[in-house]
N, C-alpha and C positions, 0 to 999 in steps of 0.2 A: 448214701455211700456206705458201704460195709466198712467195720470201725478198722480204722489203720490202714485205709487200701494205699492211702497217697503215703509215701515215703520218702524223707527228705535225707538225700547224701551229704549235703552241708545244713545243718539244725538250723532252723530260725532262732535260735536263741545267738548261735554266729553271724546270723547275717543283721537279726535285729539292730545292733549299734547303726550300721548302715546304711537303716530304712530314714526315711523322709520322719524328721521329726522326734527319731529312733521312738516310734510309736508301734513298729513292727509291723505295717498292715500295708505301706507298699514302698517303693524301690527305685532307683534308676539306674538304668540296665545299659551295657554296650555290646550289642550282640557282632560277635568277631564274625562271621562268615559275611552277615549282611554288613557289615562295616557302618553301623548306623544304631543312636542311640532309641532305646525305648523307656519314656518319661513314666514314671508315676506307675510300675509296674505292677499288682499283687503280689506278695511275698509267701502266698501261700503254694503258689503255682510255678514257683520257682527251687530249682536242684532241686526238684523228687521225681517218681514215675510209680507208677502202682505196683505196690509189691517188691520194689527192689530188693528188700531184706529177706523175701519168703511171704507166707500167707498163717504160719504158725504163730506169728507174731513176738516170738523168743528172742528174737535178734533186737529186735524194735522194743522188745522191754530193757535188756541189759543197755542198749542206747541212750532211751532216756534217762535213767538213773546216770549214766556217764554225763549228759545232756545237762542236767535238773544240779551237779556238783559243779560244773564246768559255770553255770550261767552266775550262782551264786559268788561265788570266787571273783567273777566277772563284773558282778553288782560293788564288788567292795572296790576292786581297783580304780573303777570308774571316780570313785568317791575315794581317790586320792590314798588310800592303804596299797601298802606291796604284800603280798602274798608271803606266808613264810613256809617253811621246808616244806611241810606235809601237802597244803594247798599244791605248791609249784611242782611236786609229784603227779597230784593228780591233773595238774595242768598238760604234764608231758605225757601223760598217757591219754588225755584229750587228743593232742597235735598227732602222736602215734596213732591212735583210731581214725583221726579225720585224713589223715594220709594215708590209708589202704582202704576207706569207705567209698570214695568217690565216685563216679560213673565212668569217668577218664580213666580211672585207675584200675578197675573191673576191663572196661574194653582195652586196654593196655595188656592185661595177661591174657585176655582170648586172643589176640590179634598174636602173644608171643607164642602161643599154645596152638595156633593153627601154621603158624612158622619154623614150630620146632614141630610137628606131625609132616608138611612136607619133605622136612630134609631128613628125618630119620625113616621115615617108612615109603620114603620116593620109591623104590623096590616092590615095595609092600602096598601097594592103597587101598588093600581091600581091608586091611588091619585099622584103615583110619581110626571107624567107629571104638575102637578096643578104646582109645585114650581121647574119647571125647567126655569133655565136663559140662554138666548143666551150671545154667549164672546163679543156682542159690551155691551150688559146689566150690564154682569160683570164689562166690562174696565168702562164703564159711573161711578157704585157705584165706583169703586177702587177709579179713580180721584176723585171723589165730596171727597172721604174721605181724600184725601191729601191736599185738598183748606180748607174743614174744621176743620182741627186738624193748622192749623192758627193761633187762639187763643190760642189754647195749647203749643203754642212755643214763642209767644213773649217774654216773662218771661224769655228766654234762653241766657245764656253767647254766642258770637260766636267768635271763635278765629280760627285765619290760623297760620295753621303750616307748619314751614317752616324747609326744612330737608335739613342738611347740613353734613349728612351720608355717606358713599360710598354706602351704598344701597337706591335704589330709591323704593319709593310708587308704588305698581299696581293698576289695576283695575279689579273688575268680570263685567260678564254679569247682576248682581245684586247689584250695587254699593254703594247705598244709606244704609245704615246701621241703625237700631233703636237697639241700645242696653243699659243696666242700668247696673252698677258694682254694686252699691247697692244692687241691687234684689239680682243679680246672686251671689256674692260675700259673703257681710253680710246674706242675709234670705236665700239664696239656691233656689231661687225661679226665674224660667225663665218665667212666666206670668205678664207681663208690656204692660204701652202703654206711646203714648206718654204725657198725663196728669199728670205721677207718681212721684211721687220721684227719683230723683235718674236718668233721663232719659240722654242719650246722642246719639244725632245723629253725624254719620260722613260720608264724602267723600271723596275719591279723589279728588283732582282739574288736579294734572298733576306728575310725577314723582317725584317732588320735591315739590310742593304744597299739604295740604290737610282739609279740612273745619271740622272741629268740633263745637258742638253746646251742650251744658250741663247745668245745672241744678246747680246754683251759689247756692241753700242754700244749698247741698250736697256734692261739691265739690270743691276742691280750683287747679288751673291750673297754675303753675309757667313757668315765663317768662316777656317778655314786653310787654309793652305798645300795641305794634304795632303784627309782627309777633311772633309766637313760636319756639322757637329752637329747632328742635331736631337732636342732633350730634350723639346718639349711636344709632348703627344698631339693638341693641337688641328693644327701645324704637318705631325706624320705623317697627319693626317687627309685633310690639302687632298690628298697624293698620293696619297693609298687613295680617293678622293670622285673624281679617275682615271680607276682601275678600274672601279667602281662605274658610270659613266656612259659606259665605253666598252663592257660586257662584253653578248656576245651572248647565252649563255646561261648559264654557270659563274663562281663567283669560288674561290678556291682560298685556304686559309689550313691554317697545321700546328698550331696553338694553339686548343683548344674555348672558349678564353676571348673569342675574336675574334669569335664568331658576333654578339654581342649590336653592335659595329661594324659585321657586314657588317650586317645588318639595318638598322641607323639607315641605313645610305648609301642604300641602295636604295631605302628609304622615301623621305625628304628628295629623291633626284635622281629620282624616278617622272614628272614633267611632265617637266623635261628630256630623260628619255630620250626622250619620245616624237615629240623634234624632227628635222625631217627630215634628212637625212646627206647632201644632195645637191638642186642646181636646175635643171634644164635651161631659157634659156629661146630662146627662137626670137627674133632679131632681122634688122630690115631697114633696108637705108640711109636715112641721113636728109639727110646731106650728103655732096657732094664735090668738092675742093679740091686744087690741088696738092701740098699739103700731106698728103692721105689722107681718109682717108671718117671719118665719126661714123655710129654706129647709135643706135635708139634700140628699142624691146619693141615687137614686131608684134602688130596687133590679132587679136583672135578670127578675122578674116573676113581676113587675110594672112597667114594662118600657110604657105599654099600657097606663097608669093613670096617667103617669109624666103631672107635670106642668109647669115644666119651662126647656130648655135647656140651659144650661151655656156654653160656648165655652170660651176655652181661648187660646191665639196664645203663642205658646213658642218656647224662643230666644233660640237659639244656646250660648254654652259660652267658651269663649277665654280662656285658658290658664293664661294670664299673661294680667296686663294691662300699662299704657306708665307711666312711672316713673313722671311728671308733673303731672298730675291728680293724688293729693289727694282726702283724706276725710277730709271734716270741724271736729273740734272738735264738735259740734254740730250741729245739722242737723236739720233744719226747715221741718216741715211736718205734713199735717193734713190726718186724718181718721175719721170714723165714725163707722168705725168694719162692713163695709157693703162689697160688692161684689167691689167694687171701689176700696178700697184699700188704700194707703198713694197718695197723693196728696199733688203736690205744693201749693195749693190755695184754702183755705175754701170752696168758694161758686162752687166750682166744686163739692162739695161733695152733693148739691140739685141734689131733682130725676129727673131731666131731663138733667143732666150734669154729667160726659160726656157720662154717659147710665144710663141703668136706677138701681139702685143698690138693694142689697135684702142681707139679713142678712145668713149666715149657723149656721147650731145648731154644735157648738162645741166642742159637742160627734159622729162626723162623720166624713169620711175621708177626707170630700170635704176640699178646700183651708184654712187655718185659717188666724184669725185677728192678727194684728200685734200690739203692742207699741213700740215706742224710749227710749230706756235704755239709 
């Protein structure tokens, strides 16, 4: 086999915890479409396909090095040390990589990239070809945008949770999690990113370890100092239910005793998953003011005259969430009533951070502006 052909979107060094024995060399597998487990899996043969990263191999160097920091850090906590400042940096920009590497998360922006070429060049189809990308183009933007959403996380609490349950943590083939109980919860609203209010990324680490990261003026996480506790099964459930509703096709557990969880999750989250992951919609001016323009949803029959398309990615949402994460009695958050939305941090809310923003007229169905009551 030519060196580097198999390429792994989730590292064996994240799935190793996992394996049988945590000896790395195989796995038990819940493969979701077939609805049926696969015992004693190889681990090598799992999350990769040849060449995902390219054939130059540049991609898959900068990786491992990311890989080879990430395992080490990995090796300590296991062995009972918390991680301090500098590690738990490099930890969040692990979780940042591993949430825009994936295979799900690649066909996710082709699938919105042939969605948003319908509805703007419907008129037009002989222009398709003009904005088609090949999947190393895709994977290049994916990563740049997990290095660059960096600054949108520093600000973030990172705490490890330490499960001392009889149920153990899984993992999907899509591990990396961005989710906000804010949105989803208080406004009903599954379009977030990671600049918002309210954000919370999470991982697995290993059966019994798992990485959170959230958003201190919105939420309060009890525990210590050091790791998090969590003793009831219902509380490890909220972040295996996760996996469960972010996974494309595999969930990964090292324990034959976990089959009878992964199955209840899949069950229970089967409507949810089948909600969209994305919205493109076509909008055209409504007003304009010195002030700046408002849009509002172009009709059927102005789709040809739209000005702006709006995409917005939307989260899947849990059921229930870990009894430790609270909500602050008051919630820090800035707006501007713009397309951005609540943010952590005033100066995110200039037009070139962290996009570019534009107002809706608020007698239309598009998103509305929010205040904190």
């Amino acid at each position: 086999m030519p060196h580097n052909k198999n390429q792994h979107y989730v590292p064996r060094c994240l799935l190793r915890p996992f394996t049988l024995g945590g000896d790395g060399v195989a796995i038990n597998v819940f493969n979701v479409s077939r609805d049926r487990p696969i015992w004693n899996a190889p681990v090598k043969s799992q999350c990769s396909r040849d060449y995902f990263y390219g054939h130059d191999g540049q991609m898959e160097s900068i990786l491992a090095s990311l890989e080879g920091k990430f395992a080490a850090i990995l090796k300590t906590m296991q062995m009972g040390r918390m991680p301090d400042d500098e590690e738990k940096r490099w930890l969040m920009l692990f979780v940042l990589i591993q949430w825009r590497r994936t295979a799900a998360t690649i066909e996710q922006m082709k699938l919105q990239q042939e969605d948003f070429k319908d509805k703007v060049l419907a008129e037009h189809k002989e222009q398709r070809h003009e904005l088609d990308l090949t999947h190393d183009e895709v994977v290049a933007i994916s990563m740049k945008m997990g290095f660059r959403m960096r600054k949108y996380t520093d600000d973030l609490k990172i705490s490890i949770i330490l499960n001392t349950s009889n149920t153990d943590f899984i993992i999907s083939d899509n591990p990396a999690i961005l989710t906000n109980r804010l949105h989803l919860q208080r406004w009903n609203d599954r379009n977030f990113g990671a600049s918002n209010s309210g954000t919370i990324f999470s991982l697995p680490l290993s059966p019994k370890l798992s990485f959170v990261a959230y958003d201190r003026a919105a939420y309060t996480m009890s525990g210590s100092s050091n790791f998090i506790e969590m003793k009831k099964r219902s509380d490890v459930s909220t972040l295996n239910e996760l996996q469960a509703l972010s996974a494309a096709h595999n969930i990964y557990f090292s324990q034959q005793s976990s089959l009878d969880e992964v199955s209840e999750l899949l069950h229970v989250t089967a409507g949810e998953r089948q909600e969209a992951t994305f919205r493109n919609t076509m909008l055209i001016v409504h007003s304009e003011t010195k002030d700046g323009k408002t849009y509002r949803v172009a009709k059927p029959d102005e789709q040809g005259a739209a000005n702006l398309t709006h995409t917005q990615m939307l989260a899947r949402k849990p059921r229930r969430w870990p009894s430790q994460l609270g909500f602050r009695s008051k919630i820090k958050t800035f707006s501007n009533g713009s397309s951005v939305g609540h943010v952590r941090k005033e100066e995110w809310l200039s037009s070139d951070e962290p996009s570019r923003p534009f107002r809706f007229n608020s007698n239309t169905d598009c998103p509305s502006t929010r205040s904190m009551g």
